[in-house]
C-alpha positions in Angstrom: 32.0 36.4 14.3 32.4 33.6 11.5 31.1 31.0 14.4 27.4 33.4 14.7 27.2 33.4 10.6 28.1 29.9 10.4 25.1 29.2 13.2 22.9 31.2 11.4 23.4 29.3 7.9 22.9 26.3 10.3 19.2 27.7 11.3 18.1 28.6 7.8 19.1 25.4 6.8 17.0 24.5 9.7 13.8 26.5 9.3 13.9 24.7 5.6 13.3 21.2 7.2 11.0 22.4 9.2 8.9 24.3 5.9 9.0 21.5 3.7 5.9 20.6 2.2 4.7 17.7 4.4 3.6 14.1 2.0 0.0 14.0 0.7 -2.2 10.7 0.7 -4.3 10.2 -1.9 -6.8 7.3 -2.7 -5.4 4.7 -5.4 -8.5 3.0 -4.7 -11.8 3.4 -2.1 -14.6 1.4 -2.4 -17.7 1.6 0.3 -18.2 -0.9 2.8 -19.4 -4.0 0.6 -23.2 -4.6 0.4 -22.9 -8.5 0.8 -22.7 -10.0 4.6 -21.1 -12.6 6.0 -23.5 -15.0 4.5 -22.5 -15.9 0.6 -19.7 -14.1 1.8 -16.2 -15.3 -0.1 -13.6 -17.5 2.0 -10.1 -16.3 2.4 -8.4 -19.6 3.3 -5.2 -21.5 2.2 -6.7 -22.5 -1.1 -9.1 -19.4 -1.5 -7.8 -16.3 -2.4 -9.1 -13.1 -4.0 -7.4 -10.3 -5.9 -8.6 -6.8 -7.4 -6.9 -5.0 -10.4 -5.7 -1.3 -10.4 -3.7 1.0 -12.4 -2.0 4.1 -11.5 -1.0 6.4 -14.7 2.8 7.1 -13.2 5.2 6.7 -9.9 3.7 5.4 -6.9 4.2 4.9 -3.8 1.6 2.9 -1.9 1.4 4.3 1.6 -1.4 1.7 3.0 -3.4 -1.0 2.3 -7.2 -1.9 3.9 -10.0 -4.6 3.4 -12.9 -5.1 4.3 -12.7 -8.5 6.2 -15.3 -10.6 8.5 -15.0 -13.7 10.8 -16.9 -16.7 11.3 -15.2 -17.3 14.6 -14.0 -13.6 15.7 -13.1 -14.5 18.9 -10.5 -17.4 17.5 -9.4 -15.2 15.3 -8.5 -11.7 16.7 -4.8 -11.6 16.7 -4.1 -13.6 13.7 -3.0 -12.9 10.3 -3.5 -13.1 7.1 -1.4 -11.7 3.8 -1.7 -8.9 1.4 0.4 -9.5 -1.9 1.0 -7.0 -4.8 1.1 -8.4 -8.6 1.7 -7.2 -11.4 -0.3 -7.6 -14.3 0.0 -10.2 -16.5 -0.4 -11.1 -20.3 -3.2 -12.7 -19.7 -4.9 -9.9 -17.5 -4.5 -11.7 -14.6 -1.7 -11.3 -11.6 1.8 -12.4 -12.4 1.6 -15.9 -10.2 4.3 -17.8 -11.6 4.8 -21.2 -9.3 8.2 -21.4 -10.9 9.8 -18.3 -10.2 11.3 -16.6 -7.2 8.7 -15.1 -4.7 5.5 -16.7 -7.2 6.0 -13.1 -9.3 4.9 -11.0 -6.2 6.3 -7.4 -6.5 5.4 -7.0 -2.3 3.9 -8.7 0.2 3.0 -8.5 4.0 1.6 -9.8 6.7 -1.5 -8.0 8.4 -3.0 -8.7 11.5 -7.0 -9.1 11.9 -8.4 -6.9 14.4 -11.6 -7.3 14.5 -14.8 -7.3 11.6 -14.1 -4.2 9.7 -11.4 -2.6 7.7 -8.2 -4.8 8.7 -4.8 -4.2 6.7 -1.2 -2.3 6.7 0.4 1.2 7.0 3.5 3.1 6.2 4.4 0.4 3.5 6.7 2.5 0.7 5.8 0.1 -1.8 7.2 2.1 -4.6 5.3 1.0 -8.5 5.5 2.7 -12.0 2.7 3.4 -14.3 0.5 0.5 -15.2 -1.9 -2.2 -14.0 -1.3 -4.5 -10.9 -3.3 -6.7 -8.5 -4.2 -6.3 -4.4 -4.6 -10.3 -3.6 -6.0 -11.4 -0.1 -4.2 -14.8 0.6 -3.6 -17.5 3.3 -1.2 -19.9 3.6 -3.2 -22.2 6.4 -0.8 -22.1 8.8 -1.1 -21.9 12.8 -0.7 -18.1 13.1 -3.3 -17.4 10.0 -7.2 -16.8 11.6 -9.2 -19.7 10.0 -12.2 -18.3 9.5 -11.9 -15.0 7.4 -14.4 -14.2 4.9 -14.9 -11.2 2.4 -17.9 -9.9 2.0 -18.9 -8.8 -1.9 -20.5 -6.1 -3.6 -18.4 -3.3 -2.7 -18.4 -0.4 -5.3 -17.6 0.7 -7.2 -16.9 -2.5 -9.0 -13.1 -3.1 -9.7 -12.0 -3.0 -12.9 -11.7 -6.8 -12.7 -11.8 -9.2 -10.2 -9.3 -12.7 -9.9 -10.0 -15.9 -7.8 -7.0 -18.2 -6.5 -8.9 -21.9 -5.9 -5.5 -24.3 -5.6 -4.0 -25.7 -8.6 -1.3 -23.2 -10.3 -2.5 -19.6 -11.2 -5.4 -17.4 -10.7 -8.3 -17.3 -12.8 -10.8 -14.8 -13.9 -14.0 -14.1 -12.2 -16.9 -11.7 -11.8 -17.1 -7.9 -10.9 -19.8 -9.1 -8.4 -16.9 -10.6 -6.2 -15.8 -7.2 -5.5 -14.5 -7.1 -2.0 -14.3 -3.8 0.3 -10.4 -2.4 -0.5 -8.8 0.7 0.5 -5.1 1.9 -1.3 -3.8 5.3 -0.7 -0.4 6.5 -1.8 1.5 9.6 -0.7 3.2 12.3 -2.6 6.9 12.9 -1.5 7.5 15.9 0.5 8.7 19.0 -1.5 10.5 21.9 -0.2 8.6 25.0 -0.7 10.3 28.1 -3.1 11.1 30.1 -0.1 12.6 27.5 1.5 14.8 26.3 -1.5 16.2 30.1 -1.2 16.8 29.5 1.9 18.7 26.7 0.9 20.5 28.6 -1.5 21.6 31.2 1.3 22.8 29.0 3.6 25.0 27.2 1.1 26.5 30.6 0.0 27.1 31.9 3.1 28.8 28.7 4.3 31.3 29.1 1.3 31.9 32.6 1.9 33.1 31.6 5.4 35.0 28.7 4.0 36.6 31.0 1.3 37.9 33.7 4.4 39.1 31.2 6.4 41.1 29.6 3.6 
């Protein structure tokens, strides 16, 4: 008799897995496919890189990250990568990069793959961030495995709230709302049980006491 009740607090606790509410994306940011074309378009190379700023009001957790990328030389460069990098913001109102620190004040970064012209970039990334401002940066580091020829179209709105250029030398400077490349950041709400279930929950412990209790 205690093994069916114990079975049965094992099923509710069950059925409240299976009831939870599942996680919810959202859009952190979503511009349009960019106006500008692969002509005038800006170079994402080892000593060009682009980033846009952001703010979020609390928590976060950044579920996926897409740009809007083009090829000079698609064919070369199918299969090759290229990195997305998370800053955040400095005093200056420009990303963190700080040459002489650990990991060039990056909060995340990861590699993504180019796939072909279009929205290229990375999933399922549980970058966790609190309230504030931060930076999405498109960089290269001109190695082998990078694709050489990657460019970013402009004109994307709407415009981000501001817009940063890496050109070499030591951090990133400002630059014009026009640069605006195509960018896609969604974040997910965690899943949350739903009130039934969390009475469920409740049951289940109880009943598993009460058996503990008899049997003691």
């Amino acid at each position: 008799m205690q093994g069916k009740i114990i079975l049965k607090a094992l099923a509710a606790a069950s059925f409240v897995a299976l009831t939870a509410t599942q996680a919810q994306a959202y859009d952190v940011v979503n511009t349009q496919v960019p106006s500008g074309s692969l002509f005038g378009s800006n170079t994402l190379d080892s000593n060009d890189w682009l980033a846009e700023k952001f703010t979020v009001a609390s928590s976060t957790q950044i579920d996926s990250v897409l740009a809007y990328v083009l090829s000079n030389d698609s064919a070369n460069d199918i299969g090759k990568t290229f990195t997305i990098a998370l800053y955040g913001n400095s005093g200056s109102n420009l990303p963190a990069l700080n040459w002489n620190a650990d990991q060039h004040g990056q909060l995340f970064q990861a590699t993504a793959t180019y796939n072909g012209d279009g929205w290229n970039g990375l999933s399922n990334l549980n970058w966790s961030i609190g309230a504030g401002s931060y930076w999405l940066a498109l960089e290269q580091n001109g190695d082998a495995s990078n694709a050489g020829s990657l460019q970013l179209p402009t004109g994307a709105l709407p415009a981000a709230q501001a817009v940063a250029l890496y050109s070499g030398g030591q951090n990133y400077a400002a630059d014009t709302l026009s640069d605006t490349f195509g960018l896609h950041i969604t974040a997910v709400t965690p899943a949350v049980p739903e009130p039934g279930s969390m009475a469920l929950v409740l049951c289940s412990l109880g009943v598993m006491a009460f058996v503990a209790r008899r049997r003691s």
